[in-house]
C-alpha positions, 0 to 999 in steps of 0.5 A, spaced: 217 784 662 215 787 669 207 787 667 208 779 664 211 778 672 205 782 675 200 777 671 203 771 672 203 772 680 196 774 679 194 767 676 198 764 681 194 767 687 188 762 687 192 756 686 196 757 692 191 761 696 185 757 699 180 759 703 180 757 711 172 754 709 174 751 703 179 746 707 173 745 713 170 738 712 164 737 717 159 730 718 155 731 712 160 731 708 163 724 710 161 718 706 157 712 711 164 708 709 169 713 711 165 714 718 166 707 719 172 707 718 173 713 723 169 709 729 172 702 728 178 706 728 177 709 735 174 704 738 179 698 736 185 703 739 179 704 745 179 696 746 187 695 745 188 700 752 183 698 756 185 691 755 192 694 756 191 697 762 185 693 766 189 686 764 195 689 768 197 688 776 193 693 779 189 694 773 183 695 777 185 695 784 189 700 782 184 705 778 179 708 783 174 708 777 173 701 776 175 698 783 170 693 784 168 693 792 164 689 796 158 687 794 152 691 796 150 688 802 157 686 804 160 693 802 154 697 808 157 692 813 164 692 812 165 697 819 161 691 823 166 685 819 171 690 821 169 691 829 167 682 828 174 680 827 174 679 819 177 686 816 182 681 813 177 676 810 174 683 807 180 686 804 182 678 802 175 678 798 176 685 795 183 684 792 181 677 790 175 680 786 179 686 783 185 680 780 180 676 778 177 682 774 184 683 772 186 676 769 180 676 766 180 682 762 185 680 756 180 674 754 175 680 752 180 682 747 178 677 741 171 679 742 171 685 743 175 686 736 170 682 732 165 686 734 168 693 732 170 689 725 163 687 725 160 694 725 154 696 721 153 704 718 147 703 723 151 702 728 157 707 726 152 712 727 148 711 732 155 711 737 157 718 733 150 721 734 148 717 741 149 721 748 155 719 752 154 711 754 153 709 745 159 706 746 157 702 753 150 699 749 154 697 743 158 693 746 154 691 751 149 688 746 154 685 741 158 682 747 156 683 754 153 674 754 160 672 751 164 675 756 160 673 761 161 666 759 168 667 758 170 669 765 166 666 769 171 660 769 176 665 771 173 668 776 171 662 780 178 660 779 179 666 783 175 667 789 175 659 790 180 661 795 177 665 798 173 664 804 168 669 805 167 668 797 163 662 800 159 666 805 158 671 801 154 665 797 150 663 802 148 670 805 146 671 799 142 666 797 138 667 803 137 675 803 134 673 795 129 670 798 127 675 803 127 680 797 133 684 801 138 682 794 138 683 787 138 676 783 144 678 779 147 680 786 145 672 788 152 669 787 159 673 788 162 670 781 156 673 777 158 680 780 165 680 779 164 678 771 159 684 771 163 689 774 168 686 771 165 687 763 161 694 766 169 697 768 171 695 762 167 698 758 167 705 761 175 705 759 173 704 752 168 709 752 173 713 756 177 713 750 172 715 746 171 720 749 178 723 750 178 722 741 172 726 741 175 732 745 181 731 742 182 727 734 189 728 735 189 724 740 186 718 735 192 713 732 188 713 725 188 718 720 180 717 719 178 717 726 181 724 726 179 726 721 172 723 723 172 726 729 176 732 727 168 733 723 165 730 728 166 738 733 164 741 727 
């Protein structure tokens, strides 16, 4: 009886006794449709909290890295505005730039979904494989010309009431002549769109990031497990 018992525990052995290498899953084991799957997981939890946070008060007034400053040439002569008398209208400028930023923000939303929903393997592998900013360029290629169309309107609504916002426009349409300022520069709307979608999109390749250094902190199942082989 005793020798029966002995075998079966050494039967049993392999069964429940697996090997720590056996159980490791690394990126070449992965199908292109489960790292896709991974990927649009981490990027649509990426879009929900950045949209989250920067489409709320202080979203971006509040948060040092993506606070949009005065423009290139304002923000050198912000001491001179300053000792001018118009410290107000530059700080009023500032903050109306950052609330506009914030109320434009959950418009992207939609958009940015779509995109991930839309991701192609060749996509999937290019942010999984890419350097830090993949995450930035497949968003800017996908949706930076649709978010610029949605917020500008929202972003002149803003900075209409804004005087030094008009100043700003005629300073700079005469610096662009002189070659002093950037075109893209030119029109205090067209930068506040850009820095506003540029902002947005390092939250989203922030979290990203945190996924990659941390798959448990991925809401998905597949983007843990992907990232989880994606370290390996």
């Amino acid at each position: 009886m005793k020798t029966l018992i002995k075998l079966a525990v050494v039967l049993a052995v392999p069964f429940f006794v697996v090997p720590s290498s056996a159980l490791a899953l690394s990126l070449a084991d992965l199908s292109n449709k489960d790292a896709s799957a991974g990927i649009k997981e981490a990027l649509t939890q990426g879009v929900t909290k950045a949209v989250g946070s920067l489409g709320a008060a202080d979203g971006f007034l509040g948060n040092p890295e993506v606070k949009i400053p005065l423009p290139g040439k304002l923000a050198k002569a912000d001491s001179i505005l300053r000792m001018a008398g118009m410290g107000k209208q530059a700080d009023e400028l500032v903050t109306a730039m950052n609330r506009a930023a914030e109320a434009a923000v959950p418009e992207a939303k939609p958009l940015l979904i779509n995109a991930v929903k839309a991701m192609t393997v060749t996509d999937a592998k290019n942010i999984l494989t890419g350097g830090d900013d993949s995450v930035t360029q497949f968003f800017k290629d996908k949706t930076s010309a649709q978010l610029t169309q949605k917020f500008l309107p929202i972003v002149k609504k803003h900075t209409a009431q804004v005087s030094l916002a008009q100043k700003y426009d005629q300073i700079a349409s005469k610096g662009l002549q002189l070659g002093l300022i950037k075109p893209e520069d030119a029109q205090i709307d067209n930068y506040v769109a850009r820095e506003a979608i540029d902002g947005l999109y390092k939250m989203i390749g922030e979290e990203e990031k945190a996924i990659r250094a941390n798959p448990l902190q991925a809401a998905g199942s597949m983007a843990k497990k992907v990232f989880g082989a994606l370290g390996k």
